[in-house]
C-alpha positions as CSV (number, residue, x, y, z in Angstrom):
1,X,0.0,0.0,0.0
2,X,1.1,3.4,-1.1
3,X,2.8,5.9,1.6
4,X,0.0,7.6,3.8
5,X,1.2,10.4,2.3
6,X,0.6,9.7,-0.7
7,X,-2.7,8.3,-0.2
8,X,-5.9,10.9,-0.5
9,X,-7.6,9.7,2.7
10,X,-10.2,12.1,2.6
11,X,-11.4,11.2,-1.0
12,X,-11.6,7.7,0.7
13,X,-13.6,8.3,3.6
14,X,-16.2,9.7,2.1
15,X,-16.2,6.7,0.0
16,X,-16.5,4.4,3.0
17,X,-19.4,6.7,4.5
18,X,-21.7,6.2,1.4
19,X,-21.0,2.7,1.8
20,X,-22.6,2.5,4.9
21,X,-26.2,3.2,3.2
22,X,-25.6,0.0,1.3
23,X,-27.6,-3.6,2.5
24,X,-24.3,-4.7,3.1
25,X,-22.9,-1.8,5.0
26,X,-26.3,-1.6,7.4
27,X,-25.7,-4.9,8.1
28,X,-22.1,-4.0,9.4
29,X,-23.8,-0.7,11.4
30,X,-26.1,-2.7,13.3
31,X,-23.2,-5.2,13.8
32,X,-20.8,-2.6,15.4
33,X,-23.9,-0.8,17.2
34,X,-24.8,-3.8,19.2
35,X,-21.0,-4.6,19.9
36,X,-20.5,-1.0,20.9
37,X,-23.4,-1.0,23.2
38,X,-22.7,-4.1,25.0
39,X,-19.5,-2.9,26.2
40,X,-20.5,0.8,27.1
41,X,-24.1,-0.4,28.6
42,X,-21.6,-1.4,31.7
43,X,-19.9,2.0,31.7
44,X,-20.9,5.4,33.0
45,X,-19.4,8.9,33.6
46,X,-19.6,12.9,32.4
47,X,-18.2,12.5,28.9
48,X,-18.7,10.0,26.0
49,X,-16.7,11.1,22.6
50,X,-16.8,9.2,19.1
51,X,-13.8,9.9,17.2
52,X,-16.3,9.2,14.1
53,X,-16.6,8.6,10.4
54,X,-19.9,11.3,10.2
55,X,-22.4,13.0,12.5
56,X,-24.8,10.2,10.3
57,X,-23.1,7.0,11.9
58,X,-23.5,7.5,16.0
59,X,-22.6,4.1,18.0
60,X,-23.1,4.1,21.2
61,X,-26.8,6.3,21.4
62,X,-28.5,4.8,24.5
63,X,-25.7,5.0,27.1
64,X,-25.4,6.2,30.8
65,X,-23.2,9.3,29.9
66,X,-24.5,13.0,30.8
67,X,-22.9,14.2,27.8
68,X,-22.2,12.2,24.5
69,X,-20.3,14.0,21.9
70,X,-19.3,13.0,17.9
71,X,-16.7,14.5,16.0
72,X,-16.9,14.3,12.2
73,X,-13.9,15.7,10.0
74,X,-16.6,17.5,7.2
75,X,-18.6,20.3,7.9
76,X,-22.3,19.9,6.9
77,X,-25.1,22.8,7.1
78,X,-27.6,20.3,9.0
79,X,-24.9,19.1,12.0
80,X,-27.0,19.3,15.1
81,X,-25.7,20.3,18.2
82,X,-23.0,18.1,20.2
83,X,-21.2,17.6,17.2
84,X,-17.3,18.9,16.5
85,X,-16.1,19.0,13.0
86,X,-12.6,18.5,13.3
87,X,-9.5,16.2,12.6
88,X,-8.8,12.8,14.5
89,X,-5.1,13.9,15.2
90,X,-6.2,17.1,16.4
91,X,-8.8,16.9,19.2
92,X,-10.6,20.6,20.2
93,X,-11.0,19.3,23.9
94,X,-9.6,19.7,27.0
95,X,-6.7,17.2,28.2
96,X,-8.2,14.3,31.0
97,X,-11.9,15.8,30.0
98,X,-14.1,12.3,28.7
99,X,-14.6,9.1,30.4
100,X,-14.7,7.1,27.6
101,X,-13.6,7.5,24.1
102,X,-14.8,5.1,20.7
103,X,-12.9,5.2,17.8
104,X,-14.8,3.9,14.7
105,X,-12.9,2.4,12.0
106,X,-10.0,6.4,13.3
107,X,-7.1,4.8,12.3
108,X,-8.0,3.0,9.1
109,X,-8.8,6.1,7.7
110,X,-7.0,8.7,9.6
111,X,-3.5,10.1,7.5
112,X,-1.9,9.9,10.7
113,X,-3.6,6.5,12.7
114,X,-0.9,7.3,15.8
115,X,-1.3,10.6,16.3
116,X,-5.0,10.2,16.3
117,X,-4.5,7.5,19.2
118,X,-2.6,9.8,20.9
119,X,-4.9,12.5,20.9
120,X,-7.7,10.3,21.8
121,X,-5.6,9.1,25.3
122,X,-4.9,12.7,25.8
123,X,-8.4,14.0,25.6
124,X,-9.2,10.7,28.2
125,X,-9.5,11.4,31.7
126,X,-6.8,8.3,34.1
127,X,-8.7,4.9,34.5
128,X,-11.4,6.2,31.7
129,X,-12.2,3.4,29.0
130,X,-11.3,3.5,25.1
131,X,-13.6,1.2,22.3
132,X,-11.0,0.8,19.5
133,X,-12.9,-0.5,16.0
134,X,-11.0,-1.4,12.9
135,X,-11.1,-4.0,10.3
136,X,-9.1,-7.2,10.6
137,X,-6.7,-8.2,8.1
138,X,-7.0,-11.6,9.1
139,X,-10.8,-12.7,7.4
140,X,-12.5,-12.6,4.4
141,X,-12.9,-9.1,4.1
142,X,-8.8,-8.3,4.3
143,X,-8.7,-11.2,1.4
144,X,-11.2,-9.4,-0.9
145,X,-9.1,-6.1,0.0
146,X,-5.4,-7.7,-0.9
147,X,-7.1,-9.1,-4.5
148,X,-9.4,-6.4,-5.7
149,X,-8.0,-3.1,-7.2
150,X,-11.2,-1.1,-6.5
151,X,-10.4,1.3,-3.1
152,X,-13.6,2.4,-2.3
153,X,-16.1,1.5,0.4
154,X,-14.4,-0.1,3.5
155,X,-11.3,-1.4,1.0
156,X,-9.5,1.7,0.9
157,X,-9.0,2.0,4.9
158,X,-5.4,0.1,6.0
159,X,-7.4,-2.7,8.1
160,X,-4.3,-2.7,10.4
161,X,-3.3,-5.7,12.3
162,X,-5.1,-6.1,16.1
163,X,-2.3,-6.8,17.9
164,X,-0.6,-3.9,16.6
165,X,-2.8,-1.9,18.0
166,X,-2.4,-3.3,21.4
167,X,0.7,-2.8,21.0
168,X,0.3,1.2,20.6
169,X,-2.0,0.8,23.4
170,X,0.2,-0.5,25.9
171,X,2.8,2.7,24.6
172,X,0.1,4.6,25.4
173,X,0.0,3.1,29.3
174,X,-3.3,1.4,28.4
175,X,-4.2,-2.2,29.7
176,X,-6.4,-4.1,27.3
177,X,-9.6,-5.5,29.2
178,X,-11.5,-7.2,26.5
179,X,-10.9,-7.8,22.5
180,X,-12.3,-9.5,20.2
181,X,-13.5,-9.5,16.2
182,X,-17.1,-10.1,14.9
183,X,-19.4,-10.0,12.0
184,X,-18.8,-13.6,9.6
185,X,-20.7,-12.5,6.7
186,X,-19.0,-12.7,2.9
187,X,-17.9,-9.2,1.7
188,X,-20.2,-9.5,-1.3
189,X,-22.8,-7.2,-1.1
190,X,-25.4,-10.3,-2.3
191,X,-24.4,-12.3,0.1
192,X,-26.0,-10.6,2.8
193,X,-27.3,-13.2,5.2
194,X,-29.2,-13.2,8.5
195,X,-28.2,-14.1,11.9
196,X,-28.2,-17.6,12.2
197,X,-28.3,-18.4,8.5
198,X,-24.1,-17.3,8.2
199,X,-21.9,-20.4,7.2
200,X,-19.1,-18.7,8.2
201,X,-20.2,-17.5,11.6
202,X,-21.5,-21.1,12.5
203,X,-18.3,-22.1,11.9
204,X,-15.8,-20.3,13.3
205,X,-17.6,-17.5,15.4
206,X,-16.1,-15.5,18.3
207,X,-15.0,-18.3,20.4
208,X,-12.9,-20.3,18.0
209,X,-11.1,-18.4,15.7
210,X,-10.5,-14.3,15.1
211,X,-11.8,-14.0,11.3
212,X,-14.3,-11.3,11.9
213,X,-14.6,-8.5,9.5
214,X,-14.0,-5.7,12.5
215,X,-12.4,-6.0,15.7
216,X,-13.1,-4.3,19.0
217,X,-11.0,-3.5,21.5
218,X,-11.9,-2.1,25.4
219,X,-8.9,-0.7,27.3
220,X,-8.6,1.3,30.2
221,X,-6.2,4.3,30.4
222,X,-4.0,3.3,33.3
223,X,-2.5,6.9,34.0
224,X,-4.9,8.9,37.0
225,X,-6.1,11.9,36.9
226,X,-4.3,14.3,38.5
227,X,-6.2,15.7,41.4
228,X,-5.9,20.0,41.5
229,X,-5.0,21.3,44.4
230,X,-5.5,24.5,45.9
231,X,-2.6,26.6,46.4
232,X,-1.7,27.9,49.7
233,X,-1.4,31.3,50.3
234,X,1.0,33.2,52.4
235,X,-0.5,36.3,53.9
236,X,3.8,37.9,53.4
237,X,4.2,36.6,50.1
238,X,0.9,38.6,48.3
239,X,1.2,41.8,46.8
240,X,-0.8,44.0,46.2
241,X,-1.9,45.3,43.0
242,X,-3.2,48.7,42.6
243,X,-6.5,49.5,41.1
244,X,-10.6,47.8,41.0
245,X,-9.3,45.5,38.2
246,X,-9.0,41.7,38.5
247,X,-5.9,40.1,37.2
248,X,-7.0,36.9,35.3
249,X,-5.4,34.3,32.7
250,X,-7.2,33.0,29.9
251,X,-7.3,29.4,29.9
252,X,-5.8,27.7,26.6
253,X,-6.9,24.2,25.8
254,X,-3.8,21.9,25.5
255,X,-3.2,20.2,22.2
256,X,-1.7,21.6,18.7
257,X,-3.2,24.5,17.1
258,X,-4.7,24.1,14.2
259,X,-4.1,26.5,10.9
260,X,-6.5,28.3,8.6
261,X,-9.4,28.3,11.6
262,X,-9.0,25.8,13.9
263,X,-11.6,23.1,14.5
264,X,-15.3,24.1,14.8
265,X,-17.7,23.1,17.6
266,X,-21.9,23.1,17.3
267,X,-22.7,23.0,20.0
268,X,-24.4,25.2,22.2
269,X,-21.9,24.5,25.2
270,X,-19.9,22.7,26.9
271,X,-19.7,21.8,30.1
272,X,-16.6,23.6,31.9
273,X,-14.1,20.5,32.9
């Protein structure tokens, strides 16, 4: 595969987000949805960000979160609110500010998978949880992508290796809880089959062997949040400063700036971390 580079990723995309209104692409959706939602049913907190493919593909939608925010790297006139249109590698929140991050399909279709990885620990508060989604290299679907020319639809993402992306993980001081591929139907769009009438799911399934289209991985960030503490005045150490003003300092997000604008946020608000 060519250099990242080298390699129009954005042309791509949204190749592999109209691909998702296709029978064979719902199936995958409803796939991912009910894999997503199993693991964040058991999870709860302030903060839920999807690192996501569009505003038009939400995952986790029914979860115990106060606040559940999408990102999406297009701007489109009909976003509704709680939506941030920005890059994967370049995260307009606050460091330690969500409890639990889901990256669908981020690094086979980010230019930079890494740097999107390490933004999504950044934003993610010490002991919060990350869903990691990609597709496997090792099934049906990573064969059809090695033989076929055409690099639209999912075939133009990098369907990187799983245990790679432990790997980064671990880097990332990240212990991996749970993981595990899914979805055994062929990658023909035909061949769309229903859930118990898969040859290849009775066959080798989840507990046998790891040929699923997609992975999913659940890891907790292992870092804690550091706790703020108040500082400790000293009555003989303040001076004072003439004047009714008040002497403030604006607070700056962490993370790199962004040229030409800077990411965009619709939302009404957000909750001060």
């Amino acid at each position: 595969m060519s250099q990242a580079g080298e390699v129009d990723y954005s042309a791509r995309h949204d190749s592999f987000e109209s691909w998702f209104q296709t029978p064979l692409g719902q199936s995958l959706l409803a796939d991912q949805r009910a894999c997503v939602e199993h693991h964040a049913s058991k999870l709860s907190g302030a903060r839920q960000l999807q690192v996501g493919l569009s505003h038009r593909l939400p995952l986790a939608t029914t979860t115990d979160f106060a606040q559940r925010i999408l990102t999406t790297p297009n701007w489109d006139p009909v976003i509704p609110d709680g939506v941030a249109v920005c890059d994967a590698d370049e995260l307009p929140f606050p460091g330690d500010s969500m409890d639990l991050v889901i990256l669908h399909h981020t690094a086979d279709f980010s230019p930079h998978p890494h740097q999107a990885l390490r933004e999504a620990s950044r934003v993610l508060r010490g002991e919060g949880m990350m869903l990691l989604i990609g597709f496997n290299p090792f099934s049906l679907w990573g064969l059809r992508k090695l033989m076929s020319r055409y690099r639209g639809g999912p075939w133009g993402g990098r369907f990187m290796m799983r245990r790679r992306m432990e790997d980064w993980l671990r880097l990332l001081d990240f212990s991996v809880e749970s993981a595990g591929s899914s979805f055994f139907q062929v990658p023909l769009q035909g061949a769309v089959l229903n859930e118990r009438g898969g040859i290849m799911e009775r066959v080798c399934g989840n507990r046998f062997l790891p040929v699923g289209a997609y992975y999913c991985i659940l890891a907790k960030k292992r870092v804690y949040s550091r706790i703020p503490r108040k500082p400790v005045w000293q009555s003989n150490k303040v001076i004072a400063l003439p004047g009714r003003g008040t002497v403030g300092a604006s607070r700056i997000y962490p993370g790199k700036g962004r040229t030409g604008g800077g990411a965009m946020l619709n939302h009404k608000h957000i909750e001060e971390c």
